[in-house]
C-alpha positions in Angstrom: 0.0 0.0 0.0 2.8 2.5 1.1 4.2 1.7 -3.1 0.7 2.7 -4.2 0.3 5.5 -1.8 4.0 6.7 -3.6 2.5 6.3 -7.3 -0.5 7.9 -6.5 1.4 11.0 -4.9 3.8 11.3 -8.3 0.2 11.7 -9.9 -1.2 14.2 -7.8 1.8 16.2 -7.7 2.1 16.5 -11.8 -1.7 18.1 -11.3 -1.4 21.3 -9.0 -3.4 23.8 -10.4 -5.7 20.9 -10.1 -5.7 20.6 -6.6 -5.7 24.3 -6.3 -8.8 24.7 -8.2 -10.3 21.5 -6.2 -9.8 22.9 -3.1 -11.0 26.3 -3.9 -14.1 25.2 -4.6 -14.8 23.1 -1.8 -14.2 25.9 0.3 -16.8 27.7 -1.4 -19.5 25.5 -2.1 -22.7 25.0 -0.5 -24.2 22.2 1.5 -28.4 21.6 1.6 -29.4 19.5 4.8 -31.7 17.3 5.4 -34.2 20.4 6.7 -33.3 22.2 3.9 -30.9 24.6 5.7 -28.4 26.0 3.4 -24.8 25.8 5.1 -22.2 28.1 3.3 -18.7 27.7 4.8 -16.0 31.1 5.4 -13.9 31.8 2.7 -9.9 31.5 3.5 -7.9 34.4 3.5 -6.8 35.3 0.1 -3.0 36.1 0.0 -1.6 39.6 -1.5 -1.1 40.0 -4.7 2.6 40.8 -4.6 3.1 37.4 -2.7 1.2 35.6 -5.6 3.6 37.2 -7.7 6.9 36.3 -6.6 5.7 32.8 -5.6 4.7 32.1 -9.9 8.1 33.7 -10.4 9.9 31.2 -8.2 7.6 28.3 -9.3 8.6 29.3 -13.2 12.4 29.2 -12.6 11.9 25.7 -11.1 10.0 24.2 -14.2 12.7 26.5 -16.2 15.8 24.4 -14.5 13.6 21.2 -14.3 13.1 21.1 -18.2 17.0 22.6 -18.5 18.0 19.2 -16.8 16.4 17.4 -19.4 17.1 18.8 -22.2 20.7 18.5 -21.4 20.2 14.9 -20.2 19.0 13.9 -24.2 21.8 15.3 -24.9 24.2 13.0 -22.9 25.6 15.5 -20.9 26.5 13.8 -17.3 24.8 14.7 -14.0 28.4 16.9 -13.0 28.2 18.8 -16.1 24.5 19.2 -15.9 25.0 21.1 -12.7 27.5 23.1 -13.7 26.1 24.6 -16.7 22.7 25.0 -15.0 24.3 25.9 -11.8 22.9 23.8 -9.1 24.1 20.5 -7.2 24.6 17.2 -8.2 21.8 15.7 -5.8 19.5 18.7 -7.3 19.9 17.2 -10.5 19.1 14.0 -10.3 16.0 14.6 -8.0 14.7 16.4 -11.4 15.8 13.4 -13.6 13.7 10.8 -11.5 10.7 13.0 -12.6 10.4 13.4 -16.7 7.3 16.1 -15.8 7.6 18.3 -12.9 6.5 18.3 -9.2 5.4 20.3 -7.4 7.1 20.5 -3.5 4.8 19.7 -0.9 3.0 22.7 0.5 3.1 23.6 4.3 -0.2 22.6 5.9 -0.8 25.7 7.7 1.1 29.7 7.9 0.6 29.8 11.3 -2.1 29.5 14.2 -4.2 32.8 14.5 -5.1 33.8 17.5 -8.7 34.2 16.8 -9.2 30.2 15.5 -10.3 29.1 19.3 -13.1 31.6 19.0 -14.1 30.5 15.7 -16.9 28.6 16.6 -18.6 31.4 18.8 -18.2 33.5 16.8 -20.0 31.9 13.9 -22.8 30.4 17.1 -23.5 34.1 17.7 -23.7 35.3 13.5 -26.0 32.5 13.0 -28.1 33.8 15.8 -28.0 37.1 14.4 -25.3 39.6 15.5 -23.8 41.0 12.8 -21.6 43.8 14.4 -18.0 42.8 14.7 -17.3 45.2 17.5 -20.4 43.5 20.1 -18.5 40.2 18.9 -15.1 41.6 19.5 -16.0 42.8 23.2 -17.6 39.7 23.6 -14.4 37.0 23.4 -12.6 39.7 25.3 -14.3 39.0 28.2 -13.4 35.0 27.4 -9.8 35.6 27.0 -9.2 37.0 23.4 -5.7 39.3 23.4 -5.9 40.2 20.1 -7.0 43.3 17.9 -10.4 44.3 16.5 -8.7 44.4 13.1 -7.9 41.1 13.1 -11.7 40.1 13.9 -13.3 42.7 11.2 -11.0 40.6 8.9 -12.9 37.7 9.9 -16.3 38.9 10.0 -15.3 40.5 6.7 -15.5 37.1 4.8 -18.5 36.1 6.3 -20.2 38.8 5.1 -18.8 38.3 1.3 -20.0 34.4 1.4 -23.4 35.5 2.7 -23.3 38.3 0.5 -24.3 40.7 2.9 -24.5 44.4 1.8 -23.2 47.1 4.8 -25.6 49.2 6.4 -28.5 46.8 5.3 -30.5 44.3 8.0 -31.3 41.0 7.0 -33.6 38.6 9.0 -31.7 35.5 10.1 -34.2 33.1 8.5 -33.3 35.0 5.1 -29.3 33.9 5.7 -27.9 30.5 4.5 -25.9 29.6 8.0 -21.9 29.9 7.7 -19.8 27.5 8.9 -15.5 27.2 9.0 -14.2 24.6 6.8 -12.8 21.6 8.4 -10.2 20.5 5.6 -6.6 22.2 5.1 -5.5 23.0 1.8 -5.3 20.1 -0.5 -2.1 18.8 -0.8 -0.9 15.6 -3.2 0.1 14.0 0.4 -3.8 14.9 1.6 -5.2 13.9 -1.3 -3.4 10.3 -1.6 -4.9 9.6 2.5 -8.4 10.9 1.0 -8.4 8.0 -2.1 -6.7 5.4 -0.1 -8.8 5.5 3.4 -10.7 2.8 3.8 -14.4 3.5 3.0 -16.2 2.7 6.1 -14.0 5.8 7.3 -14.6 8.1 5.2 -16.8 11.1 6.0 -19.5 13.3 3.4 -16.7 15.9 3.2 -14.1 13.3 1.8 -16.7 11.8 -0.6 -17.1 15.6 -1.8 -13.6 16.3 -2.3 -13.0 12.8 -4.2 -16.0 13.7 -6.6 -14.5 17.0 -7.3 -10.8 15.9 -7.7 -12.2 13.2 -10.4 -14.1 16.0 -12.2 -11.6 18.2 -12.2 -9.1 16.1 -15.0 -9.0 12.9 -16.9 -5.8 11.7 -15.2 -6.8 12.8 -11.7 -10.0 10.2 -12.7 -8.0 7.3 -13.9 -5.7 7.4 -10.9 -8.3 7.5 -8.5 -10.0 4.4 -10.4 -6.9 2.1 -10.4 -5.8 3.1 -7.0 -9.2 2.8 -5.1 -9.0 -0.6 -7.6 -5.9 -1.9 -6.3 -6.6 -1.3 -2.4 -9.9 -3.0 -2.7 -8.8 -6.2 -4.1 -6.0 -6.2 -1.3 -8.2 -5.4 2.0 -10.6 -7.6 0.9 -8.1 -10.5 -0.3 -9.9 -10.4 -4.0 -7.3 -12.9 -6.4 -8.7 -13.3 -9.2 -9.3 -9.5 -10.1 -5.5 -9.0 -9.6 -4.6 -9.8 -13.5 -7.4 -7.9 -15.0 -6.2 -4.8 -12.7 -2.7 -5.3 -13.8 -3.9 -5.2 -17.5 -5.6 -2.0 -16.9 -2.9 -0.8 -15.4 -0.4 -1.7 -18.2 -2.9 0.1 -20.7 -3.2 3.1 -18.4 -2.5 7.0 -19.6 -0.2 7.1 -16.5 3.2 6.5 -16.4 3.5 6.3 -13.0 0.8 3.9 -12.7 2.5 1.8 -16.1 5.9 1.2 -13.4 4.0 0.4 -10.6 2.4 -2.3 -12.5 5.5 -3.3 -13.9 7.0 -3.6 -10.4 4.4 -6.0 -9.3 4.9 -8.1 -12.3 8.5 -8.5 -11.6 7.2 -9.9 -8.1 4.0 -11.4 -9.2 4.4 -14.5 -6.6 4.4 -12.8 -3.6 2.0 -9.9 -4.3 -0.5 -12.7 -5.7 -0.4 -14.5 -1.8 -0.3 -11.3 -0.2 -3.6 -10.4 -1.7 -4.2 -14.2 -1.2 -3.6 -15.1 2.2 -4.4 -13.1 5.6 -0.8 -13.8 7.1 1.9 -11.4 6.2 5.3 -10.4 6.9 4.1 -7.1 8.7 4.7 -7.9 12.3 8.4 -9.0 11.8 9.3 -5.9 9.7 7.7 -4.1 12.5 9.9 -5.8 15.2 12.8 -5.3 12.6 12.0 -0.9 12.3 11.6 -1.2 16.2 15.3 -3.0 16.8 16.8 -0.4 14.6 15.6 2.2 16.3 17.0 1.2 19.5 20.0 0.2 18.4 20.8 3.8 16.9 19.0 5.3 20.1 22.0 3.1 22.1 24.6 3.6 20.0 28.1 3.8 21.3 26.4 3.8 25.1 25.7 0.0 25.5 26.4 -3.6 25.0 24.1 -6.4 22.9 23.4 -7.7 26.2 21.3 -4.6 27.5 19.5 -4.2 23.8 18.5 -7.6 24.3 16.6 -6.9 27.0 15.6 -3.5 26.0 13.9 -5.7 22.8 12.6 -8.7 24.7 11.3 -6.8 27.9 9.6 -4.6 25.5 7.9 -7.4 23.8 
């Protein structure tokens, strides 16, 4: 699973104006419950426009050097010339070789923890009961501990009132209001969106199912991946044989390149992956005893004998 988790990653990352657009507009869209309530959920803070800027600057040199590297590669040049002419390292270069299209890096999950996210949730309590005025709300979670500034809460109440599309200086009943709500998910990484496809379905919840449907809307690739992946994890949690080969033909005829290897990969293997997704027993345990004795032998290193690791392990066990 971890080797499909990988393959699937490679895909997602090839795709990030994909994502981007995916997770924009699940953090604008709309939810109808069962009472026919409208939920609308607050809009994330956009970033400036000069920081948008340079960060398409810096993600256009990369592709620039990225497609450099190969060019140069067809060529036969080596990896030390390659980074000499282009003028980065060695390792640099051959982290762009193992990828013919470019990746994107992994983005940070969060910028930081505002001060205001604890009061989140009463805030929005009290704008879905009706007080619009960001100053009675701002005096309010002063008396429950708030230390920030009123700016930082007009901010706030700022986007609610662009989702709602509430005008200034205008009263609105609150029956006339869809009801706001703060988004649960963080920005959609690849790494996010692999543990989305792969979790197993009895764990997934409506806002998962959601993001899934959008991502496989979203492009033809982003579909396909999703399809062999959510294939391929299936047939191995619920020990399904026979449907191995027709996968691995699928996969072979697959769009994907990333998807082409990892079928390739099993091929080369075929007898074990076949009784893994055969039989219930697997290797799992020892490998786990195996990580766990490496750990505390490099935790013990130069400090102790084999007899006291011994009992570290054992004792442990």
């Amino acid at each position: 699973m971890q080797n499909l988790a990988e393959t699937l990653n490679q895909v997602f990352a090839t795709h990030h104006q994909a994502l981007k657009t995916v997770d924009e507009a699940y953090s604008l869209s709309s939810v109808t419950q069962s009472d026919g309530t409208v939920v609308v959920k607050v809009p994330r803070p956009t970033r400036e426009q000069q920081a948008l800027q340079l960060a398409e600057q810096s993600r256009a040199r990369r592709v620039a050097i990225h497609q450099q590297v190969w060019d140069l590669h067809h060529q036969g040049w080596s990896g030390k010339a390659i980074a000499r002419q282009v003028g980065i390292g060695v390792t640099s270069v051959f982290r762009y070789l193992r990828t013919p299209t470019f990746l994107e890096p992994n983005r940070r999950r969060s910028r930081g923890r505002s001060i205001l996210v604890p009061y989140h949730e009463y805030i929005l309590k009290r704008w879905n009961e009706g007080c619009h005025e960001g100053l009675i709300l701002f005096k309010e979670i002063q008396q429950q501990g708030y230390k920030g500034s009123y700016d930082t809460v007009a901010r706030y109440t700022r986007r609610i009132r662009t989702v709602q599309e509430i005008k200034p200086r205008k009263r609105y009943s609150v029956k006339s209001l869809p009801k706001i709500t703060q988004p649960k998910k963080l920005c959609l990484t690849p790494r996010r969106a692999v543990w989305l496809v792969l979790r197993k379905p009895e764990s997934q919840q409506p806002e998962d199912e959601e993001l899934i449907a959008l991502l496989t809307a979203q492009h033809p690739d982003l579909a396909e991946a999703i399809q062999l992946a959510q294939g391929f994890s299936c047939i191995v949690r619920q020990r399904q044989p026979l449907e191995l080969d027709p996968w691995l033909t699928q996969a072979d005829m697959s769009n994907l390149t990333a998807f082409r290897r990892f079928a390739k990969r099993l091929r080369e293997d075929y007898d074990a992956v076949k009784a893994g997704v055969t039989m219930s027993v697997s290797n799992g345990p020892v490998e786990g005893h195996i990580n766990r004795l490496k750990m505390l032998k490099r935790q013990m290193y130069g400090r102790a004998k084999i007899d006291l690791l011994e009992r570290r392990f054992l004792l442990a066990t």
